[in-house]
C-alpha positions in Angstrom: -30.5 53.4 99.9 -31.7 50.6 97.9 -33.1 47.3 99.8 -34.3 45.7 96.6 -33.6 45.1 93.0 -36.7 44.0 90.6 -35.6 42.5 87.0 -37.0 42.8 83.8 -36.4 39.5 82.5 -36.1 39.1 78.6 -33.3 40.7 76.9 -32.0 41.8 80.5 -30.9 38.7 82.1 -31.9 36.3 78.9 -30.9 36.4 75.5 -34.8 36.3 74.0 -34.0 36.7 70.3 -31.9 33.5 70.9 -35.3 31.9 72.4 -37.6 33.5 70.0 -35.6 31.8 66.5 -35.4 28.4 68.2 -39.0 28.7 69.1 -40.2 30.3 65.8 -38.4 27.4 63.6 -39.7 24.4 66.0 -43.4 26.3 65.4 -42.9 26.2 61.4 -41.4 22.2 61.8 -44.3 21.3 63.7 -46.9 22.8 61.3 -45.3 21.6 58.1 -44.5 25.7 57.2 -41.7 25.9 54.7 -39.2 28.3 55.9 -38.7 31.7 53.9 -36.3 34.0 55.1 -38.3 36.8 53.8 -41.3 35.7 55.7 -39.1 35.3 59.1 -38.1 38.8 58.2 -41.5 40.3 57.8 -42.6 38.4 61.4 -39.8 40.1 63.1 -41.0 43.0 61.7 -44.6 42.7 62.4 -43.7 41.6 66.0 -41.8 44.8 66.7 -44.2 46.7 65.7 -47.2 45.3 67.8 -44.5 44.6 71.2 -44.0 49.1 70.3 -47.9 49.1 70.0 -47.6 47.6 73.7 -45.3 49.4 74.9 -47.7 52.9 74.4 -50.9 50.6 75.6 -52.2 50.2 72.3 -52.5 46.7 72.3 -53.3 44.1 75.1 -50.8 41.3 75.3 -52.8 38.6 74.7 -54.0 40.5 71.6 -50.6 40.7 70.2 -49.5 37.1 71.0 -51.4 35.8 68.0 -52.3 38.9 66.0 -48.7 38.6 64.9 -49.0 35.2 63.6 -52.6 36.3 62.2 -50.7 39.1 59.9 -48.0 37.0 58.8 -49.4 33.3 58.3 -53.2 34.3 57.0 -53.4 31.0 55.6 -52.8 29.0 59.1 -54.6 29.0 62.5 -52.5 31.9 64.8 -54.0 30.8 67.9 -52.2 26.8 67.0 -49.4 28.7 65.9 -49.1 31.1 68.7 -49.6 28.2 71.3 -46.9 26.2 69.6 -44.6 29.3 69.5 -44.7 30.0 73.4 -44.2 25.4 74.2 -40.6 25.9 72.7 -40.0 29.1 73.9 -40.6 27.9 77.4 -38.4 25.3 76.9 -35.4 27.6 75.8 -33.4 29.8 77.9 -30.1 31.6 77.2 -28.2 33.5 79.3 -26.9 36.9 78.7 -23.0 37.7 79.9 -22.7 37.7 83.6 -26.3 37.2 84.5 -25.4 34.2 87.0 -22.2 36.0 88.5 -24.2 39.0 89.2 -27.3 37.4 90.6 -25.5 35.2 92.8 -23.2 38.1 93.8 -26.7 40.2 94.5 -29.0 38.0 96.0 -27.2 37.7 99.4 -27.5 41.2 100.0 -31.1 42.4 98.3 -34.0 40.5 97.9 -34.3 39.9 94.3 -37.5 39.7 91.9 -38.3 39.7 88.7 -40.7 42.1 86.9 -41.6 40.2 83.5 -44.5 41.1 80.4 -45.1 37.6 80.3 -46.6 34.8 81.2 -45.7 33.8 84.9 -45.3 29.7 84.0 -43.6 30.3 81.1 -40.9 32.7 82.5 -40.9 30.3 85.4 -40.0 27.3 83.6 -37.5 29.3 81.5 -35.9 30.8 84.9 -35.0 27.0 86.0 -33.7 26.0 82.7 -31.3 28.6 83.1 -30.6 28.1 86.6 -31.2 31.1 88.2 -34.5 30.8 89.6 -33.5 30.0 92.7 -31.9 33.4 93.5 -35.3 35.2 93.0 -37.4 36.0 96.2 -40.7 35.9 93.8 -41.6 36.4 89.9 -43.9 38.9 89.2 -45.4 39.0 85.5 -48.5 41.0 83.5 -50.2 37.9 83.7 -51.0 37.1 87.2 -50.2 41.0 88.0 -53.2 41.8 85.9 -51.4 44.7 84.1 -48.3 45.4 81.6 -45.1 47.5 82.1 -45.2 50.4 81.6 -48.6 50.8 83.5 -48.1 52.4 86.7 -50.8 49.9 88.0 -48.2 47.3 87.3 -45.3 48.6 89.5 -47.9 49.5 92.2 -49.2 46.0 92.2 -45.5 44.2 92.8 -44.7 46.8 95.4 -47.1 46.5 97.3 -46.4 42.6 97.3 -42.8 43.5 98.3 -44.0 45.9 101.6 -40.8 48.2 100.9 -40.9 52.0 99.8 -40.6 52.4 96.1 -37.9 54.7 96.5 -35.6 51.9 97.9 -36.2 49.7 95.3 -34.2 49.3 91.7 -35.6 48.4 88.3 -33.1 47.2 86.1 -33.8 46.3 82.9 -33.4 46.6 78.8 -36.5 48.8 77.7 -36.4 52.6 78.3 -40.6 52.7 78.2 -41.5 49.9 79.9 -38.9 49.3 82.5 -37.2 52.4 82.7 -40.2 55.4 81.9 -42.9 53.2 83.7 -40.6 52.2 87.0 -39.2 56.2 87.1 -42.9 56.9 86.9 -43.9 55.0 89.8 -41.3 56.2 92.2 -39.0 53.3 92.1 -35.2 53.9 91.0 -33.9 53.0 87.9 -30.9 51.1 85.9 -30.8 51.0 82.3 -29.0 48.0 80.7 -27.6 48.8 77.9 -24.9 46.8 76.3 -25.5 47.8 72.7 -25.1 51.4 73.9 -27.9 53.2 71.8 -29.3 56.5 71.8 -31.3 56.3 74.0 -33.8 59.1 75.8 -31.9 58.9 80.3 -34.4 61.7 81.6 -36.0 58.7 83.8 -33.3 56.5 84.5 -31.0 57.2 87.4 -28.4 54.9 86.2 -26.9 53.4 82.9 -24.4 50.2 82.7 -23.2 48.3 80.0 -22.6 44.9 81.5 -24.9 43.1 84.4 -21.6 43.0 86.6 -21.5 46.5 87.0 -24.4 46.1 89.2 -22.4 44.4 92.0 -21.5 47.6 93.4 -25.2 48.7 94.3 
């Protein structure tokens, strides 16, 4: 039985990379960087790499945020450029497909919260802008948790905050390491969202769907 659903927030129920190019051409406006498409390239390159370096506990967060920038813009100040990056991402937020319809189908019959790598004012802010902060019972993120998905430590940390069994919640989310591996790992159940429908490892997830509505039938 499941009596509540945790969400991963980026890429799950908002459309990051949509976030991430506004925010990464405001960044290069405000610092007088001439665009290169090569060079945006390379960054998304560099990123993936060091969010994959996260993933395995590699890297710390707040070691990535600006390494990035450090690789790619050697010439510029990454810790400017990372702060500038993260002000307009906070002030973007895209929806993915049926991410209001299913949380406000949801929230009247589970307590809902979401499990973020972030930073908790940031992902708060970008929750209102898209309107459905309000159907969350609390945000949890790596930042005031103290640790990062997929650390067990993590999941232990939010569930204890939520006072119900691990077994009877849900993790839903994008990421079959972080959300899916790490939650499955901790005892919780698991959804994998997966609209691009990639190869993907299932030994840890207990459920696959394709679109955030198929959810209302939990």
């Amino acid at each position: 039985m499941i009596k509540a659903i945790f969400f991963d927030v980026d890429d799950t129920l908002l459309n990051f990379n949509a976030s991430a190019n506004y925010a990464y051409k405001k960044m290069l406006e405000e610092h007088h960087i001439p665009y290169d498409p090569n060079v945006e390239a390379y960054y998304h390159e560099v990123n993936k790499q060091l969010w994959q370096m996260l993933d395995h506990g590699k890297i710390t967060r707040d070691e990535l945020l600006v390494k990035r920038f450090k690789i790619v813009f050697k010439e510029y100040d990454a810790q400017k450029l990372n702060q500038s990056f993260l002000t307009y991402l906070s002030d973007s937020a895209y929806v993915n497909p049926n991410t209001i319809e299913t949380l406000s189908t949801l929230y009247k019959k589970y307590p809902l919260y979401a499990a973020s790598n972030s930073q908790y004012d940031l992902q708060l802010k970008r929750l209102k802008l898209a309107n459905i902060s309000k159907y969350f019972t609390d945000i949890y993120c790596s930042s005031s948790i103290g640790f990062t998905k997929p650390d067990i430590r993590f999941y232990q940390k939010c569930i204890e905050k939520t006072n119900i069994d691990p077994s009877e919640i849900l993790m839903v989310g994008d990421n079959i390491i972080t959300d899916i591996e790490g939650a499955k790992k901790a005892g919780l159940q698991t959804c994998l969202y997966d609209p691009n429908k990639l190869d993907h490892d299932l030994t840890y997830c207990d459920h696959v769907i394709y679109d955030l509505i198929e959810l209302i039938k939990y």
